[in-house]
C-alpha positions as CSV (number, residue, x, y, z in Angstrom):
1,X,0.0,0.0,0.0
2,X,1.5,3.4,-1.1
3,X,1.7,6.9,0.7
4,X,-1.1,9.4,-0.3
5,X,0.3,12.9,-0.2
6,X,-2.8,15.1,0.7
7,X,-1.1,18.6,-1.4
8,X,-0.1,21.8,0.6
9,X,0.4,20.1,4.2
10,X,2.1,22.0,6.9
11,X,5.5,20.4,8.2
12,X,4.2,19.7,11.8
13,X,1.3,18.3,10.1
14,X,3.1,15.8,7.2
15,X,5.2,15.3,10.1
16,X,1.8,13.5,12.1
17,X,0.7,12.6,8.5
18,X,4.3,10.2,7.8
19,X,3.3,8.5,11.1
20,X,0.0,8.0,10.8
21,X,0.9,6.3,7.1
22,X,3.8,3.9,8.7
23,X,1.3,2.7,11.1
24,X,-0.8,1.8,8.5
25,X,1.7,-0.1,6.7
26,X,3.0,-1.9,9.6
27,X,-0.8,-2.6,11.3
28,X,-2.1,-6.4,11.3
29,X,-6.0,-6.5,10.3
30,X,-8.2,-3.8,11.6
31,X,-5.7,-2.5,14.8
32,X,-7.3,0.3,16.7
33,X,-4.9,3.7,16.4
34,X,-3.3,4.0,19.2
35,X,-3.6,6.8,21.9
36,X,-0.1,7.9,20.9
37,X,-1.4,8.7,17.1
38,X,-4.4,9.8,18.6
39,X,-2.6,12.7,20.7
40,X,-0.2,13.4,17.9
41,X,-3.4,14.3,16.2
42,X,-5.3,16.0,18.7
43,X,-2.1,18.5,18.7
44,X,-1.8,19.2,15.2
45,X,-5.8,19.3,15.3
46,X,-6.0,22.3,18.3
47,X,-3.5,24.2,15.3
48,X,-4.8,23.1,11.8
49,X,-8.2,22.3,12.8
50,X,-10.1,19.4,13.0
51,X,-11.6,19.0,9.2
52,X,-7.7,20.0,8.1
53,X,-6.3,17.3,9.8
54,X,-8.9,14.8,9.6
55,X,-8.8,14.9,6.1
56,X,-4.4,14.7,6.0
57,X,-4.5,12.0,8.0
58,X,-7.2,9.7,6.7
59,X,-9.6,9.5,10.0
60,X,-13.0,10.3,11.2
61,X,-13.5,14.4,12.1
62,X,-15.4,13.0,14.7
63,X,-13.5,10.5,16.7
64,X,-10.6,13.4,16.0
65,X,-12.9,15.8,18.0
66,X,-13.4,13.5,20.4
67,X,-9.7,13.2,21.0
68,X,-9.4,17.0,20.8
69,X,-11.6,17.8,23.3
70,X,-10.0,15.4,25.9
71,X,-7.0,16.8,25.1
72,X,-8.2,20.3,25.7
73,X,-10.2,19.0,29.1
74,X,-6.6,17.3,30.3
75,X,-4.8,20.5,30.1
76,X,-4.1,22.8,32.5
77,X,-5.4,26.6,32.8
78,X,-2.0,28.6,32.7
79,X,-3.0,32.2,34.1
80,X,-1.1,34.6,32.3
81,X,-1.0,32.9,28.5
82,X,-4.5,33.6,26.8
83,X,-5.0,32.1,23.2
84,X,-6.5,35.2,22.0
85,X,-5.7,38.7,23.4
86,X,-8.4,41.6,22.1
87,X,-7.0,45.4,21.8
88,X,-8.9,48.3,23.0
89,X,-9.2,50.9,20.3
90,X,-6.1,52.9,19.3
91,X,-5.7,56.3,17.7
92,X,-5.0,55.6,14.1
93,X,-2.1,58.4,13.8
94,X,-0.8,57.9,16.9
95,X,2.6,56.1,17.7
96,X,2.1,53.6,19.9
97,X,4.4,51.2,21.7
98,X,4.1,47.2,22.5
99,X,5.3,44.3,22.1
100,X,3.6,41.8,19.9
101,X,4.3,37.8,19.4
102,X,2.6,36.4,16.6
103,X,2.6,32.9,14.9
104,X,1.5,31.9,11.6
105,X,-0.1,28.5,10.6
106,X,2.9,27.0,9.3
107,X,4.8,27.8,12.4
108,X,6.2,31.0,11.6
109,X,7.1,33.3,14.7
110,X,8.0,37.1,15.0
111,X,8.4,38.9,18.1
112,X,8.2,42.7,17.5
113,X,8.8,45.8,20.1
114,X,7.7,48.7,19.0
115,X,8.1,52.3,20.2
116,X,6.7,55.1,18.2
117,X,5.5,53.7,15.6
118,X,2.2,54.2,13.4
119,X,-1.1,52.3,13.4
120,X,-0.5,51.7,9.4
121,X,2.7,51.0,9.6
122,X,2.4,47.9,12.6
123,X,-0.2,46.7,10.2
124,X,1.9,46.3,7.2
125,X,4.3,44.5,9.2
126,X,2.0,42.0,10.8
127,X,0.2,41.2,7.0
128,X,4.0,40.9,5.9
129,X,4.0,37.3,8.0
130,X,0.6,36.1,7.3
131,X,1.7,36.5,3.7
132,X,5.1,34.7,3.5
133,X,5.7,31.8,1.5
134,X,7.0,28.7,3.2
């Protein structure tokens, strides 16, 4: 049996993907996955989404949901590192000054200070990641 490639896959994904195939090779008659898959794929899932990854890796969005959501119920609260941060409003000519970390998709970081600088200008430079090329 060969390897499907599923097209534009993220690395951390493919990564999950390769297992997932090896195991499938390798399996005698109809094995259950085992939990260590399972949580391999509940991780990529909480990034790529659960339809994304069910689909790379060949198994039910379901039972993948299922596993996400334990996953997510298993982990601690961390005070201090929200998933999603909203911003007051900002004068649109004003310089500001923070510190942003953002993280792409396909695992792209960038950590920017800034100190004076435009509204405009911080928006240019966040689209620049979000558009990159990998």
């Amino acid at each position: 049996m060969g390897t499907r490639h599923t097209g534009n896959v993220p690395a951390r994904l493919e990564v999950v993907r390769r297992r997932f195939e090896r195991w499938r090779a390798t399996r005698r008659g109809r094995a259950r996955i085992p939990d260590a898959l399972w949580a391999s794929a509940a991780l990529v899932a909480d990034t790529f989404g659960i339809s994304r990854t069910a689909q790379a890796l060949r198994v039910n969005p379901s039972r993948l949901k299922k596993h996400l959501a334990q996953k997510l119920a298993s982990e601690p609260e961390l005070e201090g590192t929200p998933r999603f941060v909203e911003l007051g409003p900002f004068s649109p000519n004003g310089p500001c000054e923070c510190l942003l970390e953002l993280e792409a998709g396909n695992g792209a970081k960038m950590r920017i200070e800034l100190k004076g600088i435009a509204a405009p200008d911080l928006a240019a430079l966040s689209q620049g990641l979000w558009n990159r090329q990998s």
